[in-house]
Biopython code that builds the backbone (N, CA, C, O; Angstrom):
import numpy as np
from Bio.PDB.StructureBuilder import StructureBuilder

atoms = [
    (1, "UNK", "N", (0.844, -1.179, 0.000)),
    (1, "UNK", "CA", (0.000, 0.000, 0.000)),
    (1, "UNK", "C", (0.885, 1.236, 0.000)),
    (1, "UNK", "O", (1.849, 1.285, 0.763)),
    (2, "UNK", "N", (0.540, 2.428, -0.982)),
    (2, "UNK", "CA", (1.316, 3.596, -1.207)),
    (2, "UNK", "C", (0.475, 4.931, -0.224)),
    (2, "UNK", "O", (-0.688, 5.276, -0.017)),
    (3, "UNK", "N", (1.479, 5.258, 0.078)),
    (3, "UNK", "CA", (0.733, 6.401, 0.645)),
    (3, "UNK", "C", (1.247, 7.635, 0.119)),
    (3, "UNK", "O", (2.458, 7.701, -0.092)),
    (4, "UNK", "N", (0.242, 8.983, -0.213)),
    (4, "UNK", "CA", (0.345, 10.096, -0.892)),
    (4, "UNK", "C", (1.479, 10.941, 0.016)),
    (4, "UNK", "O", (1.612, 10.952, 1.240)),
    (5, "UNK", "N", (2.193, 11.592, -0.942)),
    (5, "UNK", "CA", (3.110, 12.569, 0.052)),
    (5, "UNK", "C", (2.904, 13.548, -0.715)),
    (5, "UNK", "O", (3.024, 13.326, -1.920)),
    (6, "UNK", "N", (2.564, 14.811, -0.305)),
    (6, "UNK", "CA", (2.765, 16.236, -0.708)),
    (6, "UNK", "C", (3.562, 17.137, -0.404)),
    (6, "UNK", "O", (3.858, 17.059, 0.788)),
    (7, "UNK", "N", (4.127, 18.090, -1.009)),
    (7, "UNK", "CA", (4.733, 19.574, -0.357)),
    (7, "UNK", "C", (4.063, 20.731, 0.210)),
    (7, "UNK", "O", (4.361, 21.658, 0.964)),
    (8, "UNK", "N", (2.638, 20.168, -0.694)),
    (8, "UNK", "CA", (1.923, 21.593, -0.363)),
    (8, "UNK", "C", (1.281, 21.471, 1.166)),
    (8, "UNK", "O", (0.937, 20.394, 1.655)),
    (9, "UNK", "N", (1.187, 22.653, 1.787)),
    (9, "UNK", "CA", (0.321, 22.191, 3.683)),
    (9, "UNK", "C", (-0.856, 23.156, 3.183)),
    (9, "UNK", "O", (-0.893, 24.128, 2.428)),
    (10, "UNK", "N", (-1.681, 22.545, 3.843)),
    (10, "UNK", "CA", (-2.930, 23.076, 4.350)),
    (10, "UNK", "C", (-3.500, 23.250, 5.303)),
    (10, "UNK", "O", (-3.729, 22.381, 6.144)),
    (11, "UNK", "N", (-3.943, 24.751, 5.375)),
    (11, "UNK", "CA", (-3.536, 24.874, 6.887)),
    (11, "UNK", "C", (-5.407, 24.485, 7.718)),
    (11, "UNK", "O", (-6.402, 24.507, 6.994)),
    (12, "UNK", "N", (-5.478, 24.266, 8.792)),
    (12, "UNK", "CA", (-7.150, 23.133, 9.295)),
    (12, "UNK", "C", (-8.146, 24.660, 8.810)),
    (12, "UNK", "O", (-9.104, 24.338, 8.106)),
    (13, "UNK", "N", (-8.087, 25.582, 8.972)),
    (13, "UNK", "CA", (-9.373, 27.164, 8.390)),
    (13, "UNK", "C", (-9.219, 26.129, 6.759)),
    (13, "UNK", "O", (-9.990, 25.192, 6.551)),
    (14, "UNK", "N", (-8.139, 26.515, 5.782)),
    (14, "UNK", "CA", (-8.499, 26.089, 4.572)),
    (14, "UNK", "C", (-9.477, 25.011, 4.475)),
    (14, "UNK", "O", (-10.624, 25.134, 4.045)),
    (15, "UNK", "N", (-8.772, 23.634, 5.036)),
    (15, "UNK", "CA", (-9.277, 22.112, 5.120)),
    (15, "UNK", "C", (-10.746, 22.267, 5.699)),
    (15, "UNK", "O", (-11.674, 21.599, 5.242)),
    (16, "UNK", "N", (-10.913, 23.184, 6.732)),
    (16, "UNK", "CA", (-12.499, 22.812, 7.503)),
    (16, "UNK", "C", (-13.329, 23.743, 6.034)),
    (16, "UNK", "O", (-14.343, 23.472, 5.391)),
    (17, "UNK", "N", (-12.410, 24.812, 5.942)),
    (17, "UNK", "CA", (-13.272, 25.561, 4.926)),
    (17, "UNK", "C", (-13.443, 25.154, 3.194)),
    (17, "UNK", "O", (-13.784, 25.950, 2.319)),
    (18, "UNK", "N", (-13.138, 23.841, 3.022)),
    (18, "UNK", "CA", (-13.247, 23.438, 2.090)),
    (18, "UNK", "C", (-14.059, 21.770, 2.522)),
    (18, "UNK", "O", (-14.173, 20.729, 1.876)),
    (19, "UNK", "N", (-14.282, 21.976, 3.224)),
    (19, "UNK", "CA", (-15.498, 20.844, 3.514)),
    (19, "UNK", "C", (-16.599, 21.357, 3.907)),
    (19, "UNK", "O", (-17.601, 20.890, 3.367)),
    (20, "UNK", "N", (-16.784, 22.340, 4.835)),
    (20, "UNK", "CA", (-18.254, 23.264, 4.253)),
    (20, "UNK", "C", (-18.701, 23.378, 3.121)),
    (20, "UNK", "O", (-19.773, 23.001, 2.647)),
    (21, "UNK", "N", (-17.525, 24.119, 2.509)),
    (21, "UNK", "CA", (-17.909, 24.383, 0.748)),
    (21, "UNK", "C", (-18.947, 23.192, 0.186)),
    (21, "UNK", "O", (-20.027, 23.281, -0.398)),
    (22, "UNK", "N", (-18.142, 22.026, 0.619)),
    (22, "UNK", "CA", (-18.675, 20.708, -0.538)),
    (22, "UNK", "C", (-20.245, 20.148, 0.652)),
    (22, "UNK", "O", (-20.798, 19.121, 0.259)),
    (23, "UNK", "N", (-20.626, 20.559, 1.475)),
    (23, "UNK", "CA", (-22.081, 20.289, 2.080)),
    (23, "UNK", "C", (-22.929, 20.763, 1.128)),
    (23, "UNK", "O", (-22.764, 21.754, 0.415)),
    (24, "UNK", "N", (-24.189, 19.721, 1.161)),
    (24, "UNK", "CA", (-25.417, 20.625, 1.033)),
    (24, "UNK", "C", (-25.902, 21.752, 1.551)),
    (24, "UNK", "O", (-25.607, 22.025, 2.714)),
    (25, "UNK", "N", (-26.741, 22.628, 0.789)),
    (25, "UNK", "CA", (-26.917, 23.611, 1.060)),
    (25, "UNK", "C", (-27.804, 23.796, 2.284)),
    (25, "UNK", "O", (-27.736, 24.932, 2.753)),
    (26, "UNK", "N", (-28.586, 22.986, 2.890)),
    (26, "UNK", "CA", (-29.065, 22.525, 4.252)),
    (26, "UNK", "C", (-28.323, 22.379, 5.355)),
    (26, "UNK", "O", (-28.637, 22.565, 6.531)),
    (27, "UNK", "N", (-27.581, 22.124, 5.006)),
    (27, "UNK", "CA", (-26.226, 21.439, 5.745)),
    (27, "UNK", "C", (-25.510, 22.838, 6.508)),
    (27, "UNK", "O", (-25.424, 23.269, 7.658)),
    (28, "UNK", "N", (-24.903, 23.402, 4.660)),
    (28, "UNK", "CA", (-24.822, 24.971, 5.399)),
    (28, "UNK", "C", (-25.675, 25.892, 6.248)),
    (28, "UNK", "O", (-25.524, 26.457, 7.331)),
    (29, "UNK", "N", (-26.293, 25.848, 5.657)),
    (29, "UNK", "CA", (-27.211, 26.527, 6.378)),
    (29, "UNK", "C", (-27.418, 26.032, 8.084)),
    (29, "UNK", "O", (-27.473, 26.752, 9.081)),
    (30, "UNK", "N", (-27.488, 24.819, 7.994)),
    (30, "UNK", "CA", (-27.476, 24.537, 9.615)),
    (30, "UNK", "C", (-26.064, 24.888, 10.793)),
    (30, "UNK", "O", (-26.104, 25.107, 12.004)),
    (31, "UNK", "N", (-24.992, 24.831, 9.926)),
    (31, "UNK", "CA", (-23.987, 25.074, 10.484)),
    (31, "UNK", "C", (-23.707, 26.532, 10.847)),
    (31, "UNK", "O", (-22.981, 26.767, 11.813)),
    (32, "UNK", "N", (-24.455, 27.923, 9.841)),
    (32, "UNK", "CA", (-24.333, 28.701, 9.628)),
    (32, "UNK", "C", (-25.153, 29.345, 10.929)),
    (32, "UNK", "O", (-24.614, 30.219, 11.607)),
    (33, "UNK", "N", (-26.558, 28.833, 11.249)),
    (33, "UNK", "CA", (-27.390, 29.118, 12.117)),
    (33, "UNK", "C", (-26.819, 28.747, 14.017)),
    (33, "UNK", "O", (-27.065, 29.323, 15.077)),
    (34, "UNK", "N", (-26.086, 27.659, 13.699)),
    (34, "UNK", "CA", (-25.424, 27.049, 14.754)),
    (34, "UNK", "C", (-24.405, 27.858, 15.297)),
    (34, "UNK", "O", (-24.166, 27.981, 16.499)),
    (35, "UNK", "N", (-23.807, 28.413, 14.352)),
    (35, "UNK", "CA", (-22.709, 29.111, 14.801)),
    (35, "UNK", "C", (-22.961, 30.638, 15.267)),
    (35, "UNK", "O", (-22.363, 31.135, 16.222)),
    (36, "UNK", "N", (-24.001, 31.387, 14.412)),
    (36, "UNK", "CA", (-24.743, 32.409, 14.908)),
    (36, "UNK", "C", (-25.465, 31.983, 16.530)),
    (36, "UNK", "O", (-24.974, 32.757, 17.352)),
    (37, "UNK", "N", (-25.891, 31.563, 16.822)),
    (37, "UNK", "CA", (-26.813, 31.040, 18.151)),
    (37, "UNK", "C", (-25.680, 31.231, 18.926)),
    (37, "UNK", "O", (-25.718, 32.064, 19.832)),
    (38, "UNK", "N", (-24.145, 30.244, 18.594)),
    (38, "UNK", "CA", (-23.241, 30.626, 19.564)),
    (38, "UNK", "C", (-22.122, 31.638, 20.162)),
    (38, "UNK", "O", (-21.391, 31.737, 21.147)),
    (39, "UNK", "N", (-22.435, 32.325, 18.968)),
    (39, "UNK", "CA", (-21.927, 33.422, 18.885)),
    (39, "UNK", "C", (-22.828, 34.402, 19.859)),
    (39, "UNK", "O", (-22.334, 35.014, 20.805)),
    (40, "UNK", "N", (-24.189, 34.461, 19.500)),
    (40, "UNK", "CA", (-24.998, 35.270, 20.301)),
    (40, "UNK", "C", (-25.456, 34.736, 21.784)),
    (40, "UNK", "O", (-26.477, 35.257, 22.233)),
    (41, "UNK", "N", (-25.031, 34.099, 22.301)),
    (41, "UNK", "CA", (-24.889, 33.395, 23.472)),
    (41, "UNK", "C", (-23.565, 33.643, 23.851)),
    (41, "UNK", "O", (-23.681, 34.113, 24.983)),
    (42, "UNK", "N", (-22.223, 33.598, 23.534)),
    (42, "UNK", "CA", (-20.869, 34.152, 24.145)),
    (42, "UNK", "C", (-21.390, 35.981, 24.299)),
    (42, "UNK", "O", (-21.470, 36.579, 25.372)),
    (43, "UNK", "N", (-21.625, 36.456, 23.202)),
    (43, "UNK", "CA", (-22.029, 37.778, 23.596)),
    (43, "UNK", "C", (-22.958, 38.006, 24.647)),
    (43, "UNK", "O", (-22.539, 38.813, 25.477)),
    (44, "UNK", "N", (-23.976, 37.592, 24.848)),
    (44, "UNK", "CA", (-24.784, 37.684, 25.670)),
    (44, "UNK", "C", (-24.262, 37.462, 27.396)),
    (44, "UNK", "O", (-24.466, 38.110, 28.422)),
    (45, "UNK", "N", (-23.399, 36.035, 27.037)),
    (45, "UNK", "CA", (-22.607, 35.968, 28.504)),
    (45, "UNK", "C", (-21.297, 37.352, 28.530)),
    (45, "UNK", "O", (-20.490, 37.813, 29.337)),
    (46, "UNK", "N", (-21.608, 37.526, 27.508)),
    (46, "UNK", "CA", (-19.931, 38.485, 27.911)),
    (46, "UNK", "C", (-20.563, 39.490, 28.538)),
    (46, "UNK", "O", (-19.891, 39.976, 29.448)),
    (47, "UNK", "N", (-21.845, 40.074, 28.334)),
    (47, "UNK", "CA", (-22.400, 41.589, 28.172)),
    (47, "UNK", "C", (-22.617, 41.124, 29.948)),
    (47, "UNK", "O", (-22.120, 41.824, 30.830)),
    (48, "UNK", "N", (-23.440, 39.835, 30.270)),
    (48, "UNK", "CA", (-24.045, 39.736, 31.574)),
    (48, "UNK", "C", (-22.358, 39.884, 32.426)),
    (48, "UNK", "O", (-22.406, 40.619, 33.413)),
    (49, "UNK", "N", (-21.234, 39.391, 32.184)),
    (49, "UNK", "CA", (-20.188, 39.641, 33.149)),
    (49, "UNK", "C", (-19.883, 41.125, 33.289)),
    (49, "UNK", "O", (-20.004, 41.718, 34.361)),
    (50, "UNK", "N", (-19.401, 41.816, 31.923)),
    (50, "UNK", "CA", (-19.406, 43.054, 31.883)),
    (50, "UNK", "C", (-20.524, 43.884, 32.584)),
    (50, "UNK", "O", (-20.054, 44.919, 33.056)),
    (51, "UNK", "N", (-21.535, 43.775, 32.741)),
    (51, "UNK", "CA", (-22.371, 44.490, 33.462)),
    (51, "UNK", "C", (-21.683, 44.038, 35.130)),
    (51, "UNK", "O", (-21.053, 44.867, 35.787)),
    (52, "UNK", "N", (-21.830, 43.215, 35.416)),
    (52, "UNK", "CA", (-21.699, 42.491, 37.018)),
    (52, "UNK", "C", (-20.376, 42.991, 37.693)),
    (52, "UNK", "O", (-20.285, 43.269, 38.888)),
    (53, "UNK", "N", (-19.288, 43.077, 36.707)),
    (53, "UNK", "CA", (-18.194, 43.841, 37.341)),
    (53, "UNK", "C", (-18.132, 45.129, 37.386)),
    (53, "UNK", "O", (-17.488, 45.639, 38.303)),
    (54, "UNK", "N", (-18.805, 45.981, 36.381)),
    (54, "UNK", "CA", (-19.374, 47.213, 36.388)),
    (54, "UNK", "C", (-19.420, 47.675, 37.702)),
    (54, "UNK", "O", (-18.764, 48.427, 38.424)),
    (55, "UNK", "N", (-20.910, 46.627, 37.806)),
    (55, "UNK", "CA", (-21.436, 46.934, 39.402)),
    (55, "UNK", "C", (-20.881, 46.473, 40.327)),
    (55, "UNK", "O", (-20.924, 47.117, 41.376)),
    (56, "UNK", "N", (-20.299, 45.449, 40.300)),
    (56, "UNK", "CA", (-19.314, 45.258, 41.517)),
    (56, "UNK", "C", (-18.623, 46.369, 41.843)),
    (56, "UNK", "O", (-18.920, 46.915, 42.905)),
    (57, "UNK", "N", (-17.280, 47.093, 40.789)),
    (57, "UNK", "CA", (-16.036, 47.977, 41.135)),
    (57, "UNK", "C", (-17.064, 49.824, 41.662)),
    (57, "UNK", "O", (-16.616, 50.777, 42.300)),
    (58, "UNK", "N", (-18.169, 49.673, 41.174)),
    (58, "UNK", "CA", (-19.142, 50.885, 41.840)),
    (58, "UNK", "C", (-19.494, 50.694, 43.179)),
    (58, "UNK", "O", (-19.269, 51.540, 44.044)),
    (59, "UNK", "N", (-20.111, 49.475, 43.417)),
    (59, "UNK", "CA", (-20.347, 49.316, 44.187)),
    (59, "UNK", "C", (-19.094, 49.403, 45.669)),
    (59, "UNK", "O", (-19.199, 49.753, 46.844)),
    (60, "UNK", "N", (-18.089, 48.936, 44.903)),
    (60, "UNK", "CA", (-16.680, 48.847, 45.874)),
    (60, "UNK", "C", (-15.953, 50.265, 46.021)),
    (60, "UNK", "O", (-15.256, 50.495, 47.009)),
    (61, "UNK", "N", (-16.171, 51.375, 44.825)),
    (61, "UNK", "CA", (-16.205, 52.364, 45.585)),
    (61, "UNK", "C", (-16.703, 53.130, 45.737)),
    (61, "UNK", "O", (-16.280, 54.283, 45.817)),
    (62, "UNK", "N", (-18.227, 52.597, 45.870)),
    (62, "UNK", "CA", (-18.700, 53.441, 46.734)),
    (62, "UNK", "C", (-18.719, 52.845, 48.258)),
    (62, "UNK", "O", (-19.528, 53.320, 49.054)),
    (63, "UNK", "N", (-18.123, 52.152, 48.527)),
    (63, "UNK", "CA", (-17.888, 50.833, 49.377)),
    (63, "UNK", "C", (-18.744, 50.425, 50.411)),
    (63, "UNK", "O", (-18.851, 50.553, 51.631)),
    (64, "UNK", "N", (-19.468, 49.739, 49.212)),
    (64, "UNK", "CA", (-20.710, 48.613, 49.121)),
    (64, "UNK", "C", (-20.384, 47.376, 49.063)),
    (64, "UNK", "O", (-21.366, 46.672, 48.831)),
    (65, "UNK", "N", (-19.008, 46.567, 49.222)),
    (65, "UNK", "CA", (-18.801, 46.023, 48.919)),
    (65, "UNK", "C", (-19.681, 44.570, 49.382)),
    (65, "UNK", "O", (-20.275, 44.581, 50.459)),
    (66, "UNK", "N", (-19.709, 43.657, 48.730)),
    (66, "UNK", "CA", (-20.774, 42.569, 49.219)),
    (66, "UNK", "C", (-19.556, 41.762, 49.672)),
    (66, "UNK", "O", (-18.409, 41.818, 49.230)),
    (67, "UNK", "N", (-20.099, 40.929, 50.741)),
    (67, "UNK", "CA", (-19.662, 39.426, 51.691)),
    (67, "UNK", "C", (-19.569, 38.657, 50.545)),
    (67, "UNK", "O", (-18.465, 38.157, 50.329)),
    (68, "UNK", "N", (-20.988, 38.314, 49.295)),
    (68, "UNK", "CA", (-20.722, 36.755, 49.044)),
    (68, "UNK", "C", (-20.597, 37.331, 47.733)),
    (68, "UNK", "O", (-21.304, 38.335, 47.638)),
    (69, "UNK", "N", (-19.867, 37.023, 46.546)),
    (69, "UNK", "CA", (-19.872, 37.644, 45.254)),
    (69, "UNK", "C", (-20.631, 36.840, 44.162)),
    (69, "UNK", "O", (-20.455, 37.072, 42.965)),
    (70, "UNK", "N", (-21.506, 35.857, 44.633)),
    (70, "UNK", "CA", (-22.570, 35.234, 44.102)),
    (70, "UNK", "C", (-23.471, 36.470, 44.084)),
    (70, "UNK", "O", (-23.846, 36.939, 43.009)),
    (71, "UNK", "N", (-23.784, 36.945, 45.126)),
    (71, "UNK", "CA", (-24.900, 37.890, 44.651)),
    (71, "UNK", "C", (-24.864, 38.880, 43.326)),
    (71, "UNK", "O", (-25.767, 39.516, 42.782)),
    (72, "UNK", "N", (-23.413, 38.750, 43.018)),
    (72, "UNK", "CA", (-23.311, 40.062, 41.865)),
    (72, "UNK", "C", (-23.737, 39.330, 40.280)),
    (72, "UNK", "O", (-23.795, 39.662, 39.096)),
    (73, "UNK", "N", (-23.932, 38.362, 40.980)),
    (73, "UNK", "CA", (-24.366, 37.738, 39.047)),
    (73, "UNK", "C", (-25.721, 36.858, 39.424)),
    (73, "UNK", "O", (-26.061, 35.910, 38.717)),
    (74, "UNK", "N", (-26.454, 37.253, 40.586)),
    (74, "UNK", "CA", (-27.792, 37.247, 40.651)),
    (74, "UNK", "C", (-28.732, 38.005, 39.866)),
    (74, "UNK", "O", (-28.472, 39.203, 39.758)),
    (75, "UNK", "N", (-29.812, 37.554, 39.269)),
    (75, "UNK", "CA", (-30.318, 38.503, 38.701)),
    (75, "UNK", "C", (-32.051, 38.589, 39.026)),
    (75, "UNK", "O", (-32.728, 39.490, 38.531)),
]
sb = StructureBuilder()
sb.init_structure("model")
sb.init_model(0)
sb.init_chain("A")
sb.init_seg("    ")
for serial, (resi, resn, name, xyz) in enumerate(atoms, 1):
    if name == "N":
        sb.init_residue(resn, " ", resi, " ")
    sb.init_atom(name, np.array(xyz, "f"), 0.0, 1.0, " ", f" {name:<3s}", serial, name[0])
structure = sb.get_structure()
């Protein structure tokens, strides 16, 4: 058994992005929607931390500071 040897590399963005390419168009599309959802879910967690430390470092000086720091990402 022969096995292929190349010079050329490919780097895994090209390789993943050339197997999307060759999906059905369903396919894309599902991956496309999937990745939006998680995208808008990291944002969404980013915005809820960014707010919480906000209010934490206000809160600290106005020095409010809280005992348990669970409460600051209570909502």
């Amino acid at each position: 058994m022969s096995t292929f040897q190349s010079s050329v590399e490919i780097s895994p963005v090209d390789a993943l992005w050339a197997l999307i390419q060759s999906q059905t168009s369903s396919v894309r599309k599902a991956l496309t929607e999937r990745l939006v959802a998680q995208q808008e879910a990291v944002a969404q967690q980013e915005a809820m931390v960014k707010e919480s430390l906000a209010t934490a470092f206000d809160e600290l000086d106005k020095g409010m500071a809280k005992s348990n720091a669970r409460r600051l990402f209570a909502k």
